[in-house]
N, C-alpha and C positions, 0 to 999 in steps of 0.2 A: 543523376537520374534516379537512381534508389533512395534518395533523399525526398525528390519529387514525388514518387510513388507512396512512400508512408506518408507521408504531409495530406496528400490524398487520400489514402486509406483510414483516416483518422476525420478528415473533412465528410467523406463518405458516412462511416462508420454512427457519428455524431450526425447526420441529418436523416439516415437512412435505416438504421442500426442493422444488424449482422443480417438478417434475413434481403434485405436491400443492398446490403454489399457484395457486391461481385467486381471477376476483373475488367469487364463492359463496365462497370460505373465507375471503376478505380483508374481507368483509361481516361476516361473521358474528365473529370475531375480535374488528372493531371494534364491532360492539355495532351496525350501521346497515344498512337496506335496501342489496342487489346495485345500487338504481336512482340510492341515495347516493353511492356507489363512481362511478359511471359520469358522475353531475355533473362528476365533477373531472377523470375521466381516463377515457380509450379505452377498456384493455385492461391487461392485467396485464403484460406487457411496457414500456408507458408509467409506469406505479406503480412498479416495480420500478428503471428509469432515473431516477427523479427519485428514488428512496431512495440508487441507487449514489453520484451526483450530490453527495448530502447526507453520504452516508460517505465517499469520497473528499475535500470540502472538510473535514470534521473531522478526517482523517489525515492531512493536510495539514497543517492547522492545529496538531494535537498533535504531530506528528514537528516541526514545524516549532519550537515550543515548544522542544523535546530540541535542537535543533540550535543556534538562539540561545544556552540557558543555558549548550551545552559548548563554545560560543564564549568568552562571556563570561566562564567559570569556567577556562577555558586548558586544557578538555581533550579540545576537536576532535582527533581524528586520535590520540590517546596511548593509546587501549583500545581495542577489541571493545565496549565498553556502548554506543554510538550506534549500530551495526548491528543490538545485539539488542533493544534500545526499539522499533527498526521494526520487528523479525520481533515483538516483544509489542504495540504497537500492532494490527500486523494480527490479531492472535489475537483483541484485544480484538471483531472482527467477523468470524471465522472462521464463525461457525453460518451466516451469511447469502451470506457471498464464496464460501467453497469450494463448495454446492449449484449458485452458480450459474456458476463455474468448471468443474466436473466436468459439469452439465446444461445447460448455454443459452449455448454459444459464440458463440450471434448477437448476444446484449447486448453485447458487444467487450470484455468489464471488464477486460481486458490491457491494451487502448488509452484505459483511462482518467485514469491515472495520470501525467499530462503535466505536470501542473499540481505535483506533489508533487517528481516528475522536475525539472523545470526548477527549482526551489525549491532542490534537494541538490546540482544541476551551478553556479547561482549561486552558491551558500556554500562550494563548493571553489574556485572561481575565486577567491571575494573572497579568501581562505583564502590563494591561492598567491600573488597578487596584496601584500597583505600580508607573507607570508612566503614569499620567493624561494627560501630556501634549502633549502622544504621540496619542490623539485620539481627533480628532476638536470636535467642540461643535456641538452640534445637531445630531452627530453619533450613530445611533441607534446600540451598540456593538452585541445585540443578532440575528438581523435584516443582519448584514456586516455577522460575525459568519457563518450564513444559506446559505447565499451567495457563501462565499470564500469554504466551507466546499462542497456542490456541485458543485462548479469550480474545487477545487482541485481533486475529486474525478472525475468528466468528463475528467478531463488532464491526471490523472493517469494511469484512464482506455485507451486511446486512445492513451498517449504513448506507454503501451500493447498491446494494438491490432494490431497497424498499425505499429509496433516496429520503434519508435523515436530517438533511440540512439543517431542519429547527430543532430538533433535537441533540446538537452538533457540543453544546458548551455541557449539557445533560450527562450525553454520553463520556465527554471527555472527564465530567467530575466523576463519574463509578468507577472508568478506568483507573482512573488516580488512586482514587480509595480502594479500589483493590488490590491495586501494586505495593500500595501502604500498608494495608491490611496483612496483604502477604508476608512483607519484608517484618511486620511488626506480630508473627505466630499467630496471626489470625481474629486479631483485634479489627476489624472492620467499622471505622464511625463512618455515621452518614449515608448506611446502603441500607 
């Protein structure tokens, strides 16, 4: 049934966005009594957190995926395609994110991406950690780390908000080249 209910809250959310969602629409959606709804959860705000919850460990999980394989396949850090997998990941939930980026800044979904965050700042550590040579001398890694982790997360969101799409392969090449730029003491080609 709680499975039913976010499947709906998401259907909602995407047709209706946050000022349209309630739990009369998030009933009816799922096919189940308002009084169904309210078994499981509060308030449309509590539904809503435990859907973000579920999409944040899946974009986790899928970025997280992208980042392994361009490990393993030797092509961490060599392109722009790992930056734009996550601006495509996040599109993949665009209908649902941006409504409630643009409408419900109280749900904090900026502050939720910790989990994903600290996932991308591990895999450049191990990254540099491995390979020394790919980080110039005097590179403060936890200092760059803070940096690129609030850049990426300022890009991400404003690709959401202001839906970026065409600008999707753009934004992924600045990302890169700042990540580059960074790891290389602030050599920046191409911005």
């Amino acid at each position: 049934m709680v499975a039913r209910i976010l499947s709906a809250t998401g259907q909602v959310l995407e047709a209706k966005g946050y000022a349209g969602c309630s739990t009369g629409a998030i009933a009816e959606a799922a096919g189940i009594s308002k009084g169904s709804v309210y078994q499981y959860f509060a308030n449309k705000d509590e539904i809503i957190e435990v859907l973000l919850d579920g999409i944040l460990d899946e974009t986790t999980r899928t970025f997280g995926e992208h980042l392994d394989r361009s490990v393993g396949q030797g092509t961490f850090l060599r392109d722009p395609a790992l930056q734009g997998q996550l601006l495509a990941v996040l599109d993949s939930y665009r209908g649902i994110l941006a409504p409630l980026l643009n409408d419900a800044p109280h749900l904090g979904l900026t502050h939720r991406s910790a989990r994903l965050e600290e996932r991308c700042r591990d895999l450049l550590r191990t990254y540099v950690t491995l390979n020394p040579s790919a980080i110039a001398p005097g590179v403060d890694l936890e200092s760059l780390l803070l940096v690129l982790t609030v850049s990426y997360r300022a890009v991400s969101v404003e690709y959401l908000r202001r839906d970026l799409r065409e600008r999707r392969n753009e934004l992924a090449a600045v990302l890169y080249n700042m990540t580059m730029g960074g790891l290389a003491g602030g050599k920046l080609g191409g911005l």
